[in-house]
C-alpha positions as CSV (number, residue, x, y, z in Angstrom):
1,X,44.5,31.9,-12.0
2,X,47.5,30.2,-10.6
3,X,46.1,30.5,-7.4
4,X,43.1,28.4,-8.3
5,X,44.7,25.8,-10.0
6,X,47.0,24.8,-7.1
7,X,44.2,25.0,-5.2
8,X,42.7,22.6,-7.6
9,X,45.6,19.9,-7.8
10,X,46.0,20.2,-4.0
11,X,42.5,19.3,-3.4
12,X,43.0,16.4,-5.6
13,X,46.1,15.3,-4.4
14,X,44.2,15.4,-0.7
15,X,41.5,13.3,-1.7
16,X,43.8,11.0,-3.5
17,X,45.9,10.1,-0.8
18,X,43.7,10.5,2.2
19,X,43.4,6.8,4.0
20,X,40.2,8.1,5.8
21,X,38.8,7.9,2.1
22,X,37.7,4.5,2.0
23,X,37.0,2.3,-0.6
24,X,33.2,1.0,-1.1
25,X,32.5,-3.0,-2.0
26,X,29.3,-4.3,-3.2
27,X,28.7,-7.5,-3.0
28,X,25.5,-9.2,-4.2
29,X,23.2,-10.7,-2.1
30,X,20.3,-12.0,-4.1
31,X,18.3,-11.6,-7.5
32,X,14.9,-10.5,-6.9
33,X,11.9,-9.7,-9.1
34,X,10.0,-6.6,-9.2
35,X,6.1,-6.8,-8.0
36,X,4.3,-3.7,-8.9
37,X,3.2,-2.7,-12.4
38,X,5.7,0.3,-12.4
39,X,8.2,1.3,-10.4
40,X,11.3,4.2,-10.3
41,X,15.1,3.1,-9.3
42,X,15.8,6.2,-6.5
43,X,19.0,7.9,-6.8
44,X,18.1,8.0,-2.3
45,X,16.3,5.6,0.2
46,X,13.2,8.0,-0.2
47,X,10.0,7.5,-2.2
48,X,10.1,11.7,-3.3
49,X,14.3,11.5,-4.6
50,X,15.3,11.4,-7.5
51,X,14.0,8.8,-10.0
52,X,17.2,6.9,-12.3
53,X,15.1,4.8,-14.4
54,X,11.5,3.3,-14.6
55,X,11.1,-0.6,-13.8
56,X,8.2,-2.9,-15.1
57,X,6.8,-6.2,-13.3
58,X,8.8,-9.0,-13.5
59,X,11.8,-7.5,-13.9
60,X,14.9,-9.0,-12.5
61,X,16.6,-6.8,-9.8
62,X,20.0,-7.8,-8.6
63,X,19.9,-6.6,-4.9
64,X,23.4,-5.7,-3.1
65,X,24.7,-5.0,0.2
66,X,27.5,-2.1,0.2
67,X,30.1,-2.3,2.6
68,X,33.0,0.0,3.5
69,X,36.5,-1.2,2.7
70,X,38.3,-0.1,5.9
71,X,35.9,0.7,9.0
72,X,34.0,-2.9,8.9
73,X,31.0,-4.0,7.1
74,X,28.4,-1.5,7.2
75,X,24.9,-1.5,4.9
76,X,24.2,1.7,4.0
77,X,20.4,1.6,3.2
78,X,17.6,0.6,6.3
79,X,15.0,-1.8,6.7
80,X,12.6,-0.8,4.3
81,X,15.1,0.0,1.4
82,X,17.4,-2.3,-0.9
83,X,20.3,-1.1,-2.5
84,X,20.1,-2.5,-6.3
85,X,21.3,-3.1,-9.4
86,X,19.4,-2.6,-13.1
87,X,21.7,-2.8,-16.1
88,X,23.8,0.6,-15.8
89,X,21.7,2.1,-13.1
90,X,22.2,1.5,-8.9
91,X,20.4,3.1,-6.9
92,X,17.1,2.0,-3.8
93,X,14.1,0.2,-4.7
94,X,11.4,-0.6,-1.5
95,X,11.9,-4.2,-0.2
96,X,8.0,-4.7,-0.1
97,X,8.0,-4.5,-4.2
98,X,10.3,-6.8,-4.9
99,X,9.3,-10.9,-4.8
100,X,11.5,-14.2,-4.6
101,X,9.6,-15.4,-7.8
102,X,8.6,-14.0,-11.0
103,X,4.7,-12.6,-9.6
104,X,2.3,-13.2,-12.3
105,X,2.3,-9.5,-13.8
106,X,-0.6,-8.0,-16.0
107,X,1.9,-7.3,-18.8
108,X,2.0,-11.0,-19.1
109,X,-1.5,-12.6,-18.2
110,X,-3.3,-9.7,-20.9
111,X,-0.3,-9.4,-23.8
112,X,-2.6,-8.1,-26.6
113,X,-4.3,-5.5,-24.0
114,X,-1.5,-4.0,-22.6
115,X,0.1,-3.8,-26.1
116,X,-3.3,-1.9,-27.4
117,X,-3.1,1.0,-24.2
118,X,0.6,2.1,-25.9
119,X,1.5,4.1,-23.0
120,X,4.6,6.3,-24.4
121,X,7.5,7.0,-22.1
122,X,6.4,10.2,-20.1
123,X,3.2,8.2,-19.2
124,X,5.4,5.1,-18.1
125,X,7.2,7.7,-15.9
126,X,3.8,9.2,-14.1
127,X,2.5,5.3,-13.6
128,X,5.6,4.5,-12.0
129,X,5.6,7.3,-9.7
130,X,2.0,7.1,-9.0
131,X,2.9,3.4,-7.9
132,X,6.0,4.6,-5.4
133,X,3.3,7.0,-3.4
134,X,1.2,3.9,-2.8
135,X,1.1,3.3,0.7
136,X,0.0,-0.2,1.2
137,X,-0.7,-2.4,4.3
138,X,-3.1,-3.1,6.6
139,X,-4.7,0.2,8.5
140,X,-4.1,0.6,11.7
141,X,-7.6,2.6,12.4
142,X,-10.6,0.5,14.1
């Protein structure tokens, strides 16, 4: 027992003090709006990870690049994914479903409608995913 509890505060101790540990800074780049009718905050840059919370349209996103304190600015997410910010959750949204402006949502154009479905939470969870597996573009095929 005393074995493992050395262990433990030695660890600790390493992790503490070790300079190669470096500190991460966000810093905000932009506020953005979310485009699709539903949406999932990933926990990873990849459409199948872990889902954090479930965005509507027109939701404001606060979008962040993450650099590391001591070895230079580097952004940790690619091309296709931001690193965000919603209330207490960060995690990756895709860049093509977030807009400059506020898009004109179906929530908001059909108020009574969209109140009448009453979609309950699980269902809000299955839209939103169904929306991430979109793939959407122009195909490639003649």
């Amino acid at each position: 027992m005393k074995i493992i509890s050395l262990l433990l505060i030695s660890s600790f101790l390493l992790l503490t003090i070790n300079p190669g540990v470096a500190k991460i800074e966000k810093k905000l780049i932009r506020v953005a709006y979310y485009g699709n009718m539903f949406g999932h905050i990933h926990r990873n840059p990849s459409r199948y990870s872990t889902s954090m919370t479930t965005v509507a349209c027109g939701h404001p996103v606060k979008i962040y690049s993450v650099n590391k304190g001591t070895g230079g600015n580097k952004v940790f997410f690619n091309k296709v994914w931001n690193f965000v910010k919603i209330g207490p959750y960060e995690g990756y949204i895709r860049k093509d479903y977030l807009a400059s402006k506020r898009p004109k949502c179906f929530q908001d154009r059909y108020p009574k409608f969209f109140d009448n479905l009453e979609i309950d939470l699980s269902e809000l969870y299955y839209w939103g995913r169904l929306y991430d597996h979109y793939f959407t573009g122009k195909s490639r095929v003649r």
